[in-house]
N, C-alpha and C positions, 0 to 999 in steps of 0.2 A: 380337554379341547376336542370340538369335533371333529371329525373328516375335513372337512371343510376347511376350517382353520388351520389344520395342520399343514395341508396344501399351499395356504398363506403363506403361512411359518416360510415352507421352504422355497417357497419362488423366493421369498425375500432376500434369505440367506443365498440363494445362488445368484440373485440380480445385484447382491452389494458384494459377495464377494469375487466375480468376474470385473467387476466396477474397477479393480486396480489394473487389472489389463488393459480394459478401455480406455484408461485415463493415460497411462504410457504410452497406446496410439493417439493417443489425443496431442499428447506434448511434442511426437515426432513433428506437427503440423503448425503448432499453435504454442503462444509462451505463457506462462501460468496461470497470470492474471488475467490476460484475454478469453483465456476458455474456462475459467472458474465464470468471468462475466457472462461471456454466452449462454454458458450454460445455465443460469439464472434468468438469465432475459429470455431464454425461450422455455422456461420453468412457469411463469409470471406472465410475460405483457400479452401471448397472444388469448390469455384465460381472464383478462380484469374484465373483459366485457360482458362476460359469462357466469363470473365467479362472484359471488357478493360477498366484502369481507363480515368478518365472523362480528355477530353485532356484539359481545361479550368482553373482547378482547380491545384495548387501546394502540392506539396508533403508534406510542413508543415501546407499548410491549411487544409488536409485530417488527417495532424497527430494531429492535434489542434484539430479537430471536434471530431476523434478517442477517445482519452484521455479523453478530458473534460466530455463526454457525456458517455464512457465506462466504466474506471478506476473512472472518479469521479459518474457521477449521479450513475450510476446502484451498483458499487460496495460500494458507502455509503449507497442506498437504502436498499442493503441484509446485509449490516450490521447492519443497522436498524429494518429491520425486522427481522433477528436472536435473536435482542435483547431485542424483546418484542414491536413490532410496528403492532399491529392486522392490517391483510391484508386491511378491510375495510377502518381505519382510515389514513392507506399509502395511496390510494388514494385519498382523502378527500387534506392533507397535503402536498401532492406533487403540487398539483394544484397552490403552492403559486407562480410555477418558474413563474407564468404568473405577479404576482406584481412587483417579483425579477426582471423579467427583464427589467420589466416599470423603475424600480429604476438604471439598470443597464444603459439603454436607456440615464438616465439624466447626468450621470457620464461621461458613455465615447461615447456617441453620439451626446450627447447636443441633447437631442430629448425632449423638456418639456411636459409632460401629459397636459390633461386639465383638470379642478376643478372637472367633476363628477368624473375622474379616480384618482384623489386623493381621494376624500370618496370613490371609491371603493377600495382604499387599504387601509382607515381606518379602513372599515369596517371590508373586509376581516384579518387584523392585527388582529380584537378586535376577531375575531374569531379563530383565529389560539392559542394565547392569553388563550384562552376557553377552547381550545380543551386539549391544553399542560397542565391546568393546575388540569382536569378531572384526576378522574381514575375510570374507567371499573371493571364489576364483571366477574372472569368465563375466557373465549375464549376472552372477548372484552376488559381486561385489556389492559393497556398501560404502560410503564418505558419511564421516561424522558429522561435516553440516546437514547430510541428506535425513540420517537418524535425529538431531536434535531439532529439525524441520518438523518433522514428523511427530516426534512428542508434545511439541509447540501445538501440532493442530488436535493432538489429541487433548491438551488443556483446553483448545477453545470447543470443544466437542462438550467434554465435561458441562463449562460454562454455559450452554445452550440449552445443557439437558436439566441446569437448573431454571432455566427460565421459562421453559417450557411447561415445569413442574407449576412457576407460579402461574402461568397461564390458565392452568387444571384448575389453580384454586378460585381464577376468577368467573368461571363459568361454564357449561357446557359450549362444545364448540365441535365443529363436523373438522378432520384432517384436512381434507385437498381444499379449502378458504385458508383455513391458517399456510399451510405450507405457498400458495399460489400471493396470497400475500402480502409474508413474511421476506419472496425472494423477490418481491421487486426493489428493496431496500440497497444489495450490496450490490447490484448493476453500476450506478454510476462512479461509486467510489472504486468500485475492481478496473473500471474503465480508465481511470484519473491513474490510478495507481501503475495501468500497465505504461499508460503514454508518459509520465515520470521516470519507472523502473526498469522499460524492456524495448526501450529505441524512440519512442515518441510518437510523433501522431504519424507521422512519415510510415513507421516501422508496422503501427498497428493495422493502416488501410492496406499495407501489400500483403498482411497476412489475411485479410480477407478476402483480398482478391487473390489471393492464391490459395487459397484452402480446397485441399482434395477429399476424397472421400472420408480418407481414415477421419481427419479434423471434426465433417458435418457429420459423421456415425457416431463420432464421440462426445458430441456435445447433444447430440438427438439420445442417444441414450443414458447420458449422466443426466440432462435433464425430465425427459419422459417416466426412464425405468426406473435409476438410484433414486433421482428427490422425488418427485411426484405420487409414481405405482409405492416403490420400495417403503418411503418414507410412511404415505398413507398406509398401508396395511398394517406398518409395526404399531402406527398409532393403534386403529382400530384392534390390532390384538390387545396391546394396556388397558383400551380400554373397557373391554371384554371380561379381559382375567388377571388374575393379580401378578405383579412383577417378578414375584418368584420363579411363577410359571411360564415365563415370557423371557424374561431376559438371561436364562442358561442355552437358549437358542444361537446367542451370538457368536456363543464359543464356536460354532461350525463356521461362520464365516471365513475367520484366517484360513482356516482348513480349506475350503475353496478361493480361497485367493493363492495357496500357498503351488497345491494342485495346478489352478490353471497356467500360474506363471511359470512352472515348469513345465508342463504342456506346451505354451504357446513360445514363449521368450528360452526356453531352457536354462533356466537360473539353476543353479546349483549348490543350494545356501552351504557355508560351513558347518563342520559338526558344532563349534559352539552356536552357531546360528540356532541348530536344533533341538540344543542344550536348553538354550533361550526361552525357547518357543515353548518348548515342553514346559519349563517353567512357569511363563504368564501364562498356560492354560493349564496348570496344575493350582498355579492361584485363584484364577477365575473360579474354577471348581470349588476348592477353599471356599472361598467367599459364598456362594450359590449354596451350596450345600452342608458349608461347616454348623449350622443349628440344627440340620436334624441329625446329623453323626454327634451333636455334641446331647442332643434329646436321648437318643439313643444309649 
């Protein structure tokens, strides 16, 4: 990778992994589904006028990507973390969509792993396993709806990253059309969904009229920096350089998520918290690199 890239590389990882801070000030202001929604509607509507969508790509494959990835990962994510999912330990947990979609891979792509990347999801399993089954003093507690929240969004994570893949195969296509979009899709249903799940329409116009800074910083930056910058540049590295070389970057993610929330919140995960952790990133590794230690 050049200079250049690698600079990519790391704004990305430090824009997605502060991303779980943000999103904890977001929820002090705002209830899951309304700032997952926001955050899409100002990802999307103020760019359709600008943005041409991708002529390659079909209308249900942009609403497929939308959804899965909008309504599911992010809006289970914040309801996970509403529920008591310490910022650090969301990213840590999130990371499994990379097993999930190895597993997903086998189902409906008939794509079979090879043996290191099975021990890397035993591994990463027996950790996940660890983590769930922890609990945290202070800031770095955890609630097990808030963990199985969170694995929830990392299944729809998975799912998204295979659709994406078929995206790939329908055509060349530029990132910021697809991602700009892709999120105008889960805007109304994350809307429907909060005036059902989180007080009604009553509930959702006072939180707009009452939203303070932390709220509009957080939805300005889950939608500008996480989806938009973040998302586009990971594209553009895939599609640059092959996967190998690309997606062992993720692993620093947690690493700065883990960082900042103790920084910022002073969470204080348990030792098997960090049991855990070291695990799903001792898998990850596994996985990433178990064929050339097995070349070797």
């Amino acid at each position: 990778m050049s200079l250049a890239d690698w600079l990519r590389a790391l704004l990305v990882i430090l824009v997605w992994g502060v991303n779980f801070v943000v999103t904890k000030w977001g929820l002090e202001e705002l209830t899951p589904m309304l700032l997952s929604a926001l955050r899409f509607a100002m990802a999307s509507l103020p760019l359709l006028l600008f943005v041409r969508k991708p002529a390659s790509l079909s209308w249900g494959l942009l609403a497929a990507y939308g959804l899965v990835q909008g309504a599911g990962q992010f809006g289970l994510l914040y309801i996970g973390m509403n529920l008591g999912m310490p910022a650090g330990m969301a990213s840590v947990v999130l990371q499994a969509q990379a097993f999930i979609s190895l597993l997903l891979g086998v189902v409906l792509l008939r794509e079979y792993p090879r043996s290191w990347q099975w021990l890397g999801l035993v591994v990463a399993t027996i950790g996940l396993a660890v983590i769930g089954s922890a609990r945290g003093e202070g800031a770095g507690s955890m609630s097990v709806a808030g963990f199985f929240f969170t694995l929830a969004a990392a299944a729809m994570w998975a799912s998204a990253n295979l659709i994406s893949r078929h995206a790939a195969r329908s055509g060349p296509y530029e990132p910021l059309p697809f991602l700009v979009w892709s999120s105008v899709f889960p805007v109304i249903p994350l809307l429907l969904l909060s005036v059902w799940l989180e007080g009604g329409q009553a509930n959702l116009l006072a939180q707009l009229q009452n939203v303070g800074w932390k709220g509009l910083g957080a939805v300005t930056y889950l939608a500008l920096l996480s989806t938009l910058l973040g998302y586009g540049l990971w594209t553009q590295l895939l599609q640059r350089y092959p996967v190998s070389t690309v997606a062992p970057l993720s692993l620093l993610v947690p690493v700065v998520g883990l960082v900042s929330a103790m920084w910022i919140f002073d969470e204080r995960p348990a030792l098997l918290h960090w049991l855990g952790t070291l695990a799903v990133l001792a898998g990850m590794v596994i996985n990433q690199w178990g064929g050339r230690w097995a070349r070797r």
